[in-house]
N, CA, C and O atoms as a printed pandas DataFrame, in Angstrom:
     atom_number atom_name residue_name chain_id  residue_number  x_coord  y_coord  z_coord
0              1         N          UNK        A               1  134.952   83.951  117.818
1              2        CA          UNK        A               1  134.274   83.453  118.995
2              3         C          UNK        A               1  134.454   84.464  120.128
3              4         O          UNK        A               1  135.548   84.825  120.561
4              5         N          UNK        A               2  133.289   84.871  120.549
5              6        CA          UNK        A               2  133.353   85.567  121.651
6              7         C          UNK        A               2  133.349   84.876  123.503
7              8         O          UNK        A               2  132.448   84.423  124.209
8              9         N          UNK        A               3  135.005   85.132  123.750
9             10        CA          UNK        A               3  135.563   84.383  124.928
10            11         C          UNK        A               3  134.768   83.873  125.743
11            12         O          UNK        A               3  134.471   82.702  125.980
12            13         N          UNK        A               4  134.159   85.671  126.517
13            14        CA          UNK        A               4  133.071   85.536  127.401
14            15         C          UNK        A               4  131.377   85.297  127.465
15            16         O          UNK        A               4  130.474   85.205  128.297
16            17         N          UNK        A               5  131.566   85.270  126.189
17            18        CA          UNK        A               5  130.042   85.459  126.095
18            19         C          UNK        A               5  128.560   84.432  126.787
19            20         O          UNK        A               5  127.414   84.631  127.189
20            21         N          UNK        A               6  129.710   83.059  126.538
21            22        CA          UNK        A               6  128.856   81.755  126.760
22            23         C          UNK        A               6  128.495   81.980  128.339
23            24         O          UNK        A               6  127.395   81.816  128.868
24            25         N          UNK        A               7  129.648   82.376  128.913
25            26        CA          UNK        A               7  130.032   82.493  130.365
26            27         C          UNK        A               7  129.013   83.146  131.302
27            28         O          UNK        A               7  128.600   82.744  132.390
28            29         N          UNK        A               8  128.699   84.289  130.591
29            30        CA          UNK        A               8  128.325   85.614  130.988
30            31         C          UNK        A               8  126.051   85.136  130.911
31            32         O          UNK        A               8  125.100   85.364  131.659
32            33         N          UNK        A               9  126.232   84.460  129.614
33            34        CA          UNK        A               9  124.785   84.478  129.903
34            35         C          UNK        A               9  124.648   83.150  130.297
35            36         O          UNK        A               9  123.456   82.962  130.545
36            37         N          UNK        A              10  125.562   81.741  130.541
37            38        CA          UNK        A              10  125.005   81.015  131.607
38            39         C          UNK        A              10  124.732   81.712  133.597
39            40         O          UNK        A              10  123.762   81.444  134.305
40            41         N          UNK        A              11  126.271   82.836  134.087
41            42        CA          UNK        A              11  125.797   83.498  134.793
42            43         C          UNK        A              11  124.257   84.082  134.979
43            44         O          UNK        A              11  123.779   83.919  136.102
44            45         N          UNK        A              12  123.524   84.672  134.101
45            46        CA          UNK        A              12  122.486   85.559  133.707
46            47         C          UNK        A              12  121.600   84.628  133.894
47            48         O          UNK        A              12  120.507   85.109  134.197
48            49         N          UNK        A              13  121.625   83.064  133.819
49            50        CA          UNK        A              13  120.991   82.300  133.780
50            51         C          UNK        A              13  120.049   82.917  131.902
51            52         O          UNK        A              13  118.847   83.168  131.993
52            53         N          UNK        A              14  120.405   83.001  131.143
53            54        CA          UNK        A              14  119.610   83.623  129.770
54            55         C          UNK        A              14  120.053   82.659  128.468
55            56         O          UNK        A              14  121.148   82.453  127.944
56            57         N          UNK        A              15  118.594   82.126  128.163
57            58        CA          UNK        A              15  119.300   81.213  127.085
58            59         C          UNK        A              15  120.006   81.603  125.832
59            60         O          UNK        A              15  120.205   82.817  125.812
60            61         N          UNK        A              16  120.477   80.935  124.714
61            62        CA          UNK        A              16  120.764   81.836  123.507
62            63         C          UNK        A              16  119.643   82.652  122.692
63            64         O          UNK        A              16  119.916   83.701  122.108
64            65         N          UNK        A              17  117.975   81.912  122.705
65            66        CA          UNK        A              17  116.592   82.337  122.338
66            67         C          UNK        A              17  116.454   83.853  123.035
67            68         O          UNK        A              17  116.184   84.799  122.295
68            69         N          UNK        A              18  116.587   84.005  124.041
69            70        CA          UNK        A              18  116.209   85.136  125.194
70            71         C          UNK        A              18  116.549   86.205  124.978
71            72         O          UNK        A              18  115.932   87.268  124.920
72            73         N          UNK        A              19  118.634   85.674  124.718
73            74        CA          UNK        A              19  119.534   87.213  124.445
74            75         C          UNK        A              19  118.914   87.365  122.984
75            76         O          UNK        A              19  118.323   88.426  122.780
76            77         N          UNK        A              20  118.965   86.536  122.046
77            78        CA          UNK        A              20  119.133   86.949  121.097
78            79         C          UNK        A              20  117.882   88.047  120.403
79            80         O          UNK        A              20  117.997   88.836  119.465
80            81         N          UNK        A              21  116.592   87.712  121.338
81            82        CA          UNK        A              21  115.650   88.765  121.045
82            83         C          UNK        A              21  116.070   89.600  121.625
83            84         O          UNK        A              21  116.122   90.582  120.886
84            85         N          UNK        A              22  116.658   89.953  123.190
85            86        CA          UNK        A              22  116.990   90.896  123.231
86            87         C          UNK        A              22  117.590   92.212  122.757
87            88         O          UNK        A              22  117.201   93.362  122.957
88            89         N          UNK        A              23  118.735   91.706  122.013
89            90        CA          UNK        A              23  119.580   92.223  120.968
90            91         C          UNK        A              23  119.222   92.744  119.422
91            92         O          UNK        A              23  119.770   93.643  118.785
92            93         N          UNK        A              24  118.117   91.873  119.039
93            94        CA          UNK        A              24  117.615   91.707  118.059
94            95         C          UNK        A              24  118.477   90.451  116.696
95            96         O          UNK        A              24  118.675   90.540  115.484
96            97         N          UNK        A              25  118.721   89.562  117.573
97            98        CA          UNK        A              25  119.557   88.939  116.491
98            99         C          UNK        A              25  118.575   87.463  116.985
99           100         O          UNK        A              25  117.729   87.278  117.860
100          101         N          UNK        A              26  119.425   86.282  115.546
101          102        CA          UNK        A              26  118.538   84.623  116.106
102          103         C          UNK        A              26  119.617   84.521  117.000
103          104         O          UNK        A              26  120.603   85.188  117.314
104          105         N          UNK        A              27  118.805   82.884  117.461
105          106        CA          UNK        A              27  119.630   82.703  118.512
106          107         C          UNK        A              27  120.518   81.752  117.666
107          108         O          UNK        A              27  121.411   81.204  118.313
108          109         N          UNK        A              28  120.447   81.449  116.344
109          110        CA          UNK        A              28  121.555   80.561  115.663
110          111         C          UNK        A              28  122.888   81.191  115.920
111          112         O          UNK        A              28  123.950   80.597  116.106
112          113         N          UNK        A              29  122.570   83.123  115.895
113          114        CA          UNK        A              29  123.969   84.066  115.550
114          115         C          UNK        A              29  124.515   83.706  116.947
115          116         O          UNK        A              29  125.702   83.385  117.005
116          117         N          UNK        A              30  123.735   83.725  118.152
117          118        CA          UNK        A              30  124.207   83.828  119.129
118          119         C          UNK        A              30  125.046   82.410  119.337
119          120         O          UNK        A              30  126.184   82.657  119.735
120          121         N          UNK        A              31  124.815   81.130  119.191
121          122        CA          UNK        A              31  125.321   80.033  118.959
122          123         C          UNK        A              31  126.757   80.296  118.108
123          124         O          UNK        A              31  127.893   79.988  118.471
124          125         N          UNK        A              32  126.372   80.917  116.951
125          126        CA          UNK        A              32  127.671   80.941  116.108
126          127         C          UNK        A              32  128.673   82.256  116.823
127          128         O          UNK        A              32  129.867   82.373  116.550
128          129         N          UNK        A              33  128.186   82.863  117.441
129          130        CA          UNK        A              33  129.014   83.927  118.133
130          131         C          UNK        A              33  129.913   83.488  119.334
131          132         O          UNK        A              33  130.835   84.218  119.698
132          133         N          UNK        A              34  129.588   82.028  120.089
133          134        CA          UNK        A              34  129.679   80.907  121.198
134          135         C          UNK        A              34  130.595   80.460  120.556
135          136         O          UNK        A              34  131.749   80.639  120.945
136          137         N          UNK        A              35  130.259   79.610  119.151
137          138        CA          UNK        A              35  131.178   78.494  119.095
138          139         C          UNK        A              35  131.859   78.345  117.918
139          140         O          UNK        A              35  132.634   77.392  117.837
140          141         N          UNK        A              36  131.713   79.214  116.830
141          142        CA          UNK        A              36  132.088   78.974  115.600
142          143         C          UNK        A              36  132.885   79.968  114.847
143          144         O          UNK        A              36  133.012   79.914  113.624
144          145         N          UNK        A              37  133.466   80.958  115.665
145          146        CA          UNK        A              37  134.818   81.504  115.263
146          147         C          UNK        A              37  133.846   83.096  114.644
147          148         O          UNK        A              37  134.373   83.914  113.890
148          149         N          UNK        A              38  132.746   83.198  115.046
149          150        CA          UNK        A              38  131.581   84.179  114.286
150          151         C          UNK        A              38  131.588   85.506  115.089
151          152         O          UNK        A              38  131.147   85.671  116.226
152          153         N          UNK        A              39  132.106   86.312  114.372
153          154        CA          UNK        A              39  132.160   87.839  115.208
154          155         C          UNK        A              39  131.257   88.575  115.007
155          156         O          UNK        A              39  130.834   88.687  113.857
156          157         N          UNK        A              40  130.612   89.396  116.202
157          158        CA          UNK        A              40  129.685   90.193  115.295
158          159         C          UNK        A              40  129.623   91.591  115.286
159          160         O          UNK        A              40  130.027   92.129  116.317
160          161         N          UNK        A              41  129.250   92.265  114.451
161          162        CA          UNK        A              41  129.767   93.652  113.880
162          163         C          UNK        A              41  129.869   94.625  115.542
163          164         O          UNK        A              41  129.471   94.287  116.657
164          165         N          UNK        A              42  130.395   95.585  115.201
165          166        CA          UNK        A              42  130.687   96.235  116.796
166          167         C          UNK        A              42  129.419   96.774  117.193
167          168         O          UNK        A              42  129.288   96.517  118.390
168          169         N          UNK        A              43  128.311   97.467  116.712
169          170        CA          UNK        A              43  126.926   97.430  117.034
170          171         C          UNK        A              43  126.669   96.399  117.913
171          172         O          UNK        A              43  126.851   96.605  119.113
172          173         N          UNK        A              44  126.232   95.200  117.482
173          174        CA          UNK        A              44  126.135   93.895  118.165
174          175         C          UNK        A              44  126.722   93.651  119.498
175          176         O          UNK        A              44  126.159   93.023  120.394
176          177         N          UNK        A              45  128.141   94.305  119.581
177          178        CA          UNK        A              45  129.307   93.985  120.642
178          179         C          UNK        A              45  128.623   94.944  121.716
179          180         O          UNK        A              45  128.370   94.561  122.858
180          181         N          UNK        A              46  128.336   96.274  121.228
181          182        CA          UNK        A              46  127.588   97.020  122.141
182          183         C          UNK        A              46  126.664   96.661  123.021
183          184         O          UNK        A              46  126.525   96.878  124.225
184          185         N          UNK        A              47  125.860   95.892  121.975
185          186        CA          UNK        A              47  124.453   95.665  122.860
186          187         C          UNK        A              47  124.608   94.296  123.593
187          188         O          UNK        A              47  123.699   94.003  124.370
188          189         N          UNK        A              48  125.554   93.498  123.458
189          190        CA          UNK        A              48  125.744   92.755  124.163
190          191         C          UNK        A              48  126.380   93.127  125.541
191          192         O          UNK        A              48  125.956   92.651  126.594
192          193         N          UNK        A              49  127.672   94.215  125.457
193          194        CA          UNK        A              49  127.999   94.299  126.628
194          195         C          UNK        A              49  126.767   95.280  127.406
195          196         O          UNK        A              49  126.733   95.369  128.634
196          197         N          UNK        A              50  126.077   95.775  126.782
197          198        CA          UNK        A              50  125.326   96.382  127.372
198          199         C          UNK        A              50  124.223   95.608  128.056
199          200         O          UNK        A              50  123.793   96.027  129.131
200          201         N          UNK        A              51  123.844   94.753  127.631
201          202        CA          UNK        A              51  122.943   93.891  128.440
202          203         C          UNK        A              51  123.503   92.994  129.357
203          204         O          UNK        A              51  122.851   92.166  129.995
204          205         N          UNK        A              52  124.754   93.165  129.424
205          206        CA          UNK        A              52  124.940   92.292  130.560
206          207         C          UNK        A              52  126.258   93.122  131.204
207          208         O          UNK        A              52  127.312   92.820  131.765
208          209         N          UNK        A              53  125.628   94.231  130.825
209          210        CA          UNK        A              53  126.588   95.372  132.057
210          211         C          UNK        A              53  128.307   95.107  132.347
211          212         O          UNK        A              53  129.050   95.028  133.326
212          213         N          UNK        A              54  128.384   95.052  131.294
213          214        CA          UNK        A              54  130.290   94.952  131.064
214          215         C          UNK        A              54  130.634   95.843  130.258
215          216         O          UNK        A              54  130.109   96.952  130.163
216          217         N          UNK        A              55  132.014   95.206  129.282
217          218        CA          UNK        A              55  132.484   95.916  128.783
218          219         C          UNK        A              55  132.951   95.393  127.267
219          220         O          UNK        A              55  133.349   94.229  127.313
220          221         N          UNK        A              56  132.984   95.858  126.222
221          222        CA          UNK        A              56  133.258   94.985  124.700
222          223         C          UNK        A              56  134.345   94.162  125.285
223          224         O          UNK        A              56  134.351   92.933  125.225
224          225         N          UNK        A              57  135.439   95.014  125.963
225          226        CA          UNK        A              57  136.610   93.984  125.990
226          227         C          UNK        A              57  136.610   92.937  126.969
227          228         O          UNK        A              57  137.558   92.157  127.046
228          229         N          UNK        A              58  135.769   92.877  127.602
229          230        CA          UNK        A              58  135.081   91.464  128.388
230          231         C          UNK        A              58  134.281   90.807  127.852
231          232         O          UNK        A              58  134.440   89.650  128.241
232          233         N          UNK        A              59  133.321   90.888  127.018
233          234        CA          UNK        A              59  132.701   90.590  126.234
234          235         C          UNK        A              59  133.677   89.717  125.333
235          236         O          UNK        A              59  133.206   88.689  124.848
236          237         N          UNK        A              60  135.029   90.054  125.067
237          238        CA          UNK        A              60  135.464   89.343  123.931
238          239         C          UNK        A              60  136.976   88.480  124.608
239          240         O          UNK        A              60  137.690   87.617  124.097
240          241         N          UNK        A              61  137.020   89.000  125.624
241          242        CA          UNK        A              61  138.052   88.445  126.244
242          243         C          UNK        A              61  139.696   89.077  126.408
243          244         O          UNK        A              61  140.761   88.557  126.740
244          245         N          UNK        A              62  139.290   90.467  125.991
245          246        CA          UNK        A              62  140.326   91.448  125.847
246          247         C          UNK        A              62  140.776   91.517  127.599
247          248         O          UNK        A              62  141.918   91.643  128.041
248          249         N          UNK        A              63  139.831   91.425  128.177
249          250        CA          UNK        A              63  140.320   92.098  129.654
250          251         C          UNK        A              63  139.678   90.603  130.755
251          252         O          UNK        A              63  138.980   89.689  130.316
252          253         N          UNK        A              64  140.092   90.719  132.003
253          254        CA          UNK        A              64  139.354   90.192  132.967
254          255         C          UNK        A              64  138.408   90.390  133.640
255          256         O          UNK        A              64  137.735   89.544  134.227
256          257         N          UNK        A              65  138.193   92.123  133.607
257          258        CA          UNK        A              65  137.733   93.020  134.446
258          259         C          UNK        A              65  136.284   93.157  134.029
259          260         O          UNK        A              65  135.825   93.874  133.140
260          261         N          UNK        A              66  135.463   92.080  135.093
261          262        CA          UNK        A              66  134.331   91.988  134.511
262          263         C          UNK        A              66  133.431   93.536  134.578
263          264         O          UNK        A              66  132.605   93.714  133.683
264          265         N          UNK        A              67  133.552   94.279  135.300
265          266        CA          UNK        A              67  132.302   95.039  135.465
266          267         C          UNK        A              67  132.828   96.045  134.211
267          268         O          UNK        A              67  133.881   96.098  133.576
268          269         N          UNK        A              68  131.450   96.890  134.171
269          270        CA          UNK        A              68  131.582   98.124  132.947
270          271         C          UNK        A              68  132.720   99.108  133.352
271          272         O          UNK        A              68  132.885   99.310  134.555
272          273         N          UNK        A              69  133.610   99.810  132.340
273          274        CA          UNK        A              69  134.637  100.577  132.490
274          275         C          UNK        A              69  133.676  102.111  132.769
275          276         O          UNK        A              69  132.703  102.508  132.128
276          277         N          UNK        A              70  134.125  102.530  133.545
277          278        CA          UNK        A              70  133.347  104.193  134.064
278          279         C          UNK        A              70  134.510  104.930  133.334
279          280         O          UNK        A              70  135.689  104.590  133.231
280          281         N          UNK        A              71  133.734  106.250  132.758
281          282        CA          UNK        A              71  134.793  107.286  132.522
282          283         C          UNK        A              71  135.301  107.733  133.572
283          284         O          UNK        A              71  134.771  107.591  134.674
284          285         N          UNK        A              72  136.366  108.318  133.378
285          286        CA          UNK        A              72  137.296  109.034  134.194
286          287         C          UNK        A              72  137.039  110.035  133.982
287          288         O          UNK        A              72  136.487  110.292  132.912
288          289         N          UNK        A              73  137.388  111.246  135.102
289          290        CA          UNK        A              73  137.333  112.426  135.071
290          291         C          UNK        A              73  138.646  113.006  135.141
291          292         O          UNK        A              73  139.429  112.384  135.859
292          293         N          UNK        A              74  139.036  113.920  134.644
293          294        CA          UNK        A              74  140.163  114.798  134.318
294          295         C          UNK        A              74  141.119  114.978  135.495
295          296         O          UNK        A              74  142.303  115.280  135.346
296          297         N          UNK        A              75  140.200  114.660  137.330
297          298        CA          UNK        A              75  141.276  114.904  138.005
298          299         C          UNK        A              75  141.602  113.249  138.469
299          300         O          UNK        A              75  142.270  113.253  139.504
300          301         N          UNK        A              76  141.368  112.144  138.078
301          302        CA          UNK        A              76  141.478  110.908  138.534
302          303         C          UNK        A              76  142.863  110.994  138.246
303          304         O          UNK        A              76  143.451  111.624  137.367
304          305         N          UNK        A              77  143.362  110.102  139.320
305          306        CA          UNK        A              77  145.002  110.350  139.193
306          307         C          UNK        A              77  145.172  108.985  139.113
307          308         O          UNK        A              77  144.438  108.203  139.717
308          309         N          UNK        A              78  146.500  108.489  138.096
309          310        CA          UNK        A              78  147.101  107.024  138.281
310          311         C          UNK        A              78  148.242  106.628  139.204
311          312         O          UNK        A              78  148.219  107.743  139.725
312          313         N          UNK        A              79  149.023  106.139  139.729
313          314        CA          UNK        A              79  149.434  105.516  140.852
314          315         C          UNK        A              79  150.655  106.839  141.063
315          316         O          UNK        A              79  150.863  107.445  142.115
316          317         N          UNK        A              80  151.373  107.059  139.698
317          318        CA          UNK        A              80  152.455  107.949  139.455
318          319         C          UNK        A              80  152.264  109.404  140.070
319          320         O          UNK        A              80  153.071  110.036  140.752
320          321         N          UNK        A              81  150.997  109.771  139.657
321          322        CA          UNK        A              81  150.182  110.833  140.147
322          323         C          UNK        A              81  150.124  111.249  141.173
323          324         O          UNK        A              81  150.501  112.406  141.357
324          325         N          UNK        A              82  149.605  110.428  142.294
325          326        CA          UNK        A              82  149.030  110.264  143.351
326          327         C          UNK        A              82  150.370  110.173  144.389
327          328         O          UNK        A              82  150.313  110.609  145.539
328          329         N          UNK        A              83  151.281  109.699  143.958
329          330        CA          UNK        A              83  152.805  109.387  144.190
330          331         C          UNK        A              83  153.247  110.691  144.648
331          332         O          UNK        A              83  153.490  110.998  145.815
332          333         N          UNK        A              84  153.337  111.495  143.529
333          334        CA          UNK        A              84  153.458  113.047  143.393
334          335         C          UNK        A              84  152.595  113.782  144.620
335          336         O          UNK        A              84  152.960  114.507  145.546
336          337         N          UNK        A              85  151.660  113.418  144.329
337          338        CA          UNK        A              85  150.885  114.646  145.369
338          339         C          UNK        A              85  151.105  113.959  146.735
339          340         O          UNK        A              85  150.929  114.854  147.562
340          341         N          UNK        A              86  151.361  112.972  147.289
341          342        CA          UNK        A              86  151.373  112.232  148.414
342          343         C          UNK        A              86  153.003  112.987  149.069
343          344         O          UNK        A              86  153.235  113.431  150.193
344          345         N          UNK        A              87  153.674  112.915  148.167
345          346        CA          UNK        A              87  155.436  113.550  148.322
346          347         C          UNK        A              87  155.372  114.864  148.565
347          348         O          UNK        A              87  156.213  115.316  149.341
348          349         N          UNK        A              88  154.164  115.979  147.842
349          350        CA          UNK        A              88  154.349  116.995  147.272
350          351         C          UNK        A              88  153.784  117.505  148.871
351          352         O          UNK        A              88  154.359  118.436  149.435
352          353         N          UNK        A              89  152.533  116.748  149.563
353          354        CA          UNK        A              89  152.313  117.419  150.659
354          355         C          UNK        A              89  153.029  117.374  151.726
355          356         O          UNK        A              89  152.681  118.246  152.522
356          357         N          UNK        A              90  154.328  116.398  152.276
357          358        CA          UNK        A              90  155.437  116.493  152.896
358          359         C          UNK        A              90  155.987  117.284  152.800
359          360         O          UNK        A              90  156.382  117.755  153.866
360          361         N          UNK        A              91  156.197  117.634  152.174
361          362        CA          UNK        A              91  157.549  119.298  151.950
362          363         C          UNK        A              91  156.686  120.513  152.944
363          364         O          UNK        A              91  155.604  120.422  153.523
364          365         N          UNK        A              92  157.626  121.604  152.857
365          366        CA          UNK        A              92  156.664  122.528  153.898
366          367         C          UNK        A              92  157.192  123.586  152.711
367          368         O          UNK        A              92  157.756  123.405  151.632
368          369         N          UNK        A              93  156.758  124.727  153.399
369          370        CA          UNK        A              93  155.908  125.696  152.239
370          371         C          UNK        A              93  156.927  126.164  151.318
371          372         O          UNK        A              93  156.687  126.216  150.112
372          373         N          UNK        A              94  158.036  126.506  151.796
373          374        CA          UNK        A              94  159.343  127.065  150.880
374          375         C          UNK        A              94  159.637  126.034  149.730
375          376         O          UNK        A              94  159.690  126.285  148.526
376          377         N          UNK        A              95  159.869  124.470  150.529
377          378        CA          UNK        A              95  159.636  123.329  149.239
378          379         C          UNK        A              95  158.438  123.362  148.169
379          380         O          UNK        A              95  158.546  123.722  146.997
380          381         N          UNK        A              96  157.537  123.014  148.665
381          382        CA          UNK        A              96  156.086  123.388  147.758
382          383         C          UNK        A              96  156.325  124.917  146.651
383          384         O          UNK        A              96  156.101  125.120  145.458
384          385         N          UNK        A              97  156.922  125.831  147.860
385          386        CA          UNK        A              97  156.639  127.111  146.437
386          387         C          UNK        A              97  157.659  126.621  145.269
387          388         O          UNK        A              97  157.348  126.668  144.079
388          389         N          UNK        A              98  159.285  126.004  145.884
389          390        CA          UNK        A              98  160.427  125.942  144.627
390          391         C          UNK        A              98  159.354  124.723  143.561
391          392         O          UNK        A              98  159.266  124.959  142.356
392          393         N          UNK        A              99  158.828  123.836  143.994
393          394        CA          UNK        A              99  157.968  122.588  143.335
394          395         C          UNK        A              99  157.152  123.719  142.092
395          396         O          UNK        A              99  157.195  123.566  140.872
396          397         N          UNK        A             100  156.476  124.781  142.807
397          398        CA          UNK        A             100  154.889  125.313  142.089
398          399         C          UNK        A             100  156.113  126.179  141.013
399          400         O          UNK        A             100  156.262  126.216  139.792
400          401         N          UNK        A             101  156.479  126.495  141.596
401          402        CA          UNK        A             101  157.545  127.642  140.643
402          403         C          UNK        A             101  157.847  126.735  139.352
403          404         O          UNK        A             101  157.495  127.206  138.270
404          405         N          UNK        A             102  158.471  125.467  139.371
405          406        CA          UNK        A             102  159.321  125.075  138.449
406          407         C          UNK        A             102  158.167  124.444  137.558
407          408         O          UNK        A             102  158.148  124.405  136.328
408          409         N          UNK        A             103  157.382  124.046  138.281
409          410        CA          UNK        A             103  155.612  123.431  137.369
410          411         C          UNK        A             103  155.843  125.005  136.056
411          412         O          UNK        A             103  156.179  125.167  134.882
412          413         N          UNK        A             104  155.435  125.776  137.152
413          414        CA          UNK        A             104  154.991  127.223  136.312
414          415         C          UNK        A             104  155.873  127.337  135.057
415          416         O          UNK        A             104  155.323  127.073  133.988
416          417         N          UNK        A             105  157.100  127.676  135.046
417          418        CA          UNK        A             105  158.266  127.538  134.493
418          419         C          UNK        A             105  158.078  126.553  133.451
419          420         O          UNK        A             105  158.000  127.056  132.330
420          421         N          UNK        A             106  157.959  124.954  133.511
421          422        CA          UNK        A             106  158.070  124.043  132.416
422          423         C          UNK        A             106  156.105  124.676  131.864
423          424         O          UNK        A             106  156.184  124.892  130.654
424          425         N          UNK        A             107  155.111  124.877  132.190
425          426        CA          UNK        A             107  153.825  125.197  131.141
426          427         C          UNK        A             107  154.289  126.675  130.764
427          428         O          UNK        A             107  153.646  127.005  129.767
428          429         N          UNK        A             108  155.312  127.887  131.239
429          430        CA          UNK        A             108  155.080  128.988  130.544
430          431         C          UNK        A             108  156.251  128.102  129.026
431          432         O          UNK        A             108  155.865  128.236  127.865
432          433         N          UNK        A             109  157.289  127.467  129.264
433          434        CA          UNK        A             109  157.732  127.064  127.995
434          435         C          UNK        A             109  157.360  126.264  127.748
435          436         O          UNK        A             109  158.239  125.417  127.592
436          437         N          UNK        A             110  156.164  125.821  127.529
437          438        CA          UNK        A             110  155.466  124.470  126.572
438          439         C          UNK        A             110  154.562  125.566  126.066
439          440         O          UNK        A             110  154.299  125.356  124.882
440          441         N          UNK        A             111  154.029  126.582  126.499
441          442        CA          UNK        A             111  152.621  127.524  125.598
442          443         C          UNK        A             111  154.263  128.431  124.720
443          444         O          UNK        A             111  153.962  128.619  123.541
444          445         N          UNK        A             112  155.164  128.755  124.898
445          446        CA          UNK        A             112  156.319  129.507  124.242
446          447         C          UNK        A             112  156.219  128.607  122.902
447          448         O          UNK        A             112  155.985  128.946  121.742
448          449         N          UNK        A             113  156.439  127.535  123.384
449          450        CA          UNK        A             113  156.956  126.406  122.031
450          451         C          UNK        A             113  155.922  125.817  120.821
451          452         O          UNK        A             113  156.059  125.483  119.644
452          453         N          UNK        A             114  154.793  125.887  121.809
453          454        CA          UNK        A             114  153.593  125.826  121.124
454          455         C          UNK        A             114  153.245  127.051  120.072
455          456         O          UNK        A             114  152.747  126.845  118.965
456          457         N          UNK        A             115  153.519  128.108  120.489
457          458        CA          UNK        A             115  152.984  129.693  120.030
458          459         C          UNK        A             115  154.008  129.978  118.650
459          460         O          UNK        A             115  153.776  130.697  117.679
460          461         N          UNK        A             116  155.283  129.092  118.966
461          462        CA          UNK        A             116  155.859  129.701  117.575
462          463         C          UNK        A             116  155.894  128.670  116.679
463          464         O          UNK        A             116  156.296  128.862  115.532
């Protein structure tokens, strides 16, 4: 049974007939996907969260977080991160260089350790 699903297209105001052409499925699957313990293949999971602009794991009740998950980009920082650079710009320049130095130091021995 998919958690959110019932939820999501009474929001939408969309009956089970509606999605289920949408998707390309009946609307019996969509019923049995509601109420009868009926999963449907991860294709299916796709196009469901996709039509109603979420995410599989909202869709199934993995998460709370209704809206769609955005990729991240390589410099998005998590709280730990951000922690760091927030500390890192307090210091004045002699601090910052011993900081950049010892960065330098731990990646020249991680490419050392890697290489042999």
């Amino acid at each position: 049974m998919l958690k959110n699903l019932k939820d999501l297209r009474k929001k939408f105001n969309v009956s089970q007939q509606v999605l289920g052409n949408a998707i390309g499925v009946t609307q019996q699957s969509i019923n049995k996907y509601e109420n009868h313990n009926v999963e449907p293949d991860i294709y299916t999971l796709k196009l469901l969260a996709d039509y109603f602009n979420t995410s599989i794991d909202y869709v199934v009740g993995y998460t709370d977080i209704e809206h769609k998950i955005e990729q991240v980009s390589d410099t998005a920082l998590n709280d730990q991160e951000l922690s760091h650079i927030k500390n890192y710009r307090k210091l004045d320049s002699d601090e910052k260089q011993s900081i950049d130095c010892v960065i330098t130091n731990y990646i020249k021995n991680k490419k050392i350790k890697i290489e042999h």
